[in-house]
N, C-alpha and C positions, 0 to 999 in steps of 0.2 A: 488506453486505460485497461486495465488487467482488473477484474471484480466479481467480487461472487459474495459481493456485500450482500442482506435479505433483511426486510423485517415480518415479522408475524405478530400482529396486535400492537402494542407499543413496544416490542422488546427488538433488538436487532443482533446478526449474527455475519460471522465472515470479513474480509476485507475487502478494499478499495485501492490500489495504487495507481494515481493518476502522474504521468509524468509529461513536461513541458520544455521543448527545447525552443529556442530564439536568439538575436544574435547575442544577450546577455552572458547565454551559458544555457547550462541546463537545471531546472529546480522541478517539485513535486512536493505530493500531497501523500499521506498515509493514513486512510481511514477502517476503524475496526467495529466491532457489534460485539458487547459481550450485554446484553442487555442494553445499554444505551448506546447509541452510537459515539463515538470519538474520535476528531482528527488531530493532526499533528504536521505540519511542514516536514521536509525532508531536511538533513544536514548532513552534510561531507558528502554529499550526493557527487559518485563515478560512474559513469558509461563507457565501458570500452569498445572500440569499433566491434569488436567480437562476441558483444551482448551481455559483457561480465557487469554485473551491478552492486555496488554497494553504498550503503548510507547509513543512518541511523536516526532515531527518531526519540523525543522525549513522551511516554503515555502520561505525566502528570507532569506540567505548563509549574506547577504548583511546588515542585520538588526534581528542582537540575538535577539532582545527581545520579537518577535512575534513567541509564541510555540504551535503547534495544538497538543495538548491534545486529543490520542487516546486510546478507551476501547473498547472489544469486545469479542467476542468469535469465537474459529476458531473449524470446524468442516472439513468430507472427505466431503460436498457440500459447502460450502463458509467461509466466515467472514461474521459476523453479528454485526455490533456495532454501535457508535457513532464517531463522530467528531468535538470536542469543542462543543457537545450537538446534532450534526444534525444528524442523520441516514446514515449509511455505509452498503452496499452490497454490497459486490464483488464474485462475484463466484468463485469457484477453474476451476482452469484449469490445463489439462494434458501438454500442447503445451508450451515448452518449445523452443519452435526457438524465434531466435533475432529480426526478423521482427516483426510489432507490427500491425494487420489486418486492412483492409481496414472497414468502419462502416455501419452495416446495416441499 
């Protein structure tokens, strides 16, 4: 899990990418804070042995045709990429509980 998701009062901020490998394949989760939280499944989701990543995600279930286009690379310290061009950091994290921290 890679997250520096946070909320402060009801509002929330940062991302989430949870990824899951099994002998299916491999699939994931894309969660963001811009005030509320909201997730998304991953689709076209690639892993290459060399840590290369990409996928893409719909932010509105409601309206197919807007697809954020993600590339990056995953390491044992974060994801490093883009997002429809903008810069992505999310660090890894160990903390695996369901709660989602309060924000520094």
């Amino acid at each position: 899990m890679f997250s520096n998701l946070c909320r402060s009062g009801g509002s929330f901020s940062g991302s989430r990418l949870t990824l899951t490998r099994d002998p299916h394949g491999d699939s994931g989760v894309y969660q963001w804070g811009d005030t509320a939280a909201a997730t998304a499944p991953l689709d076209q989701l690639a892993i290459g042995a060399d840590g290369k990543i990409a996928f893409r995600y719909m932010p509105d279930a409601d309206n197919p045709e807007v697809v954020v286009q993600v590339t990056g690379t995953l390491t044992g310290d974060a994801f490093d990429g883009k997002a429809d061009g903008k810069p992505l950091h999310i660090p890894r994290t160990r903390d695996m509980g369901p709660s989602i921290p309060a924000c520094k």
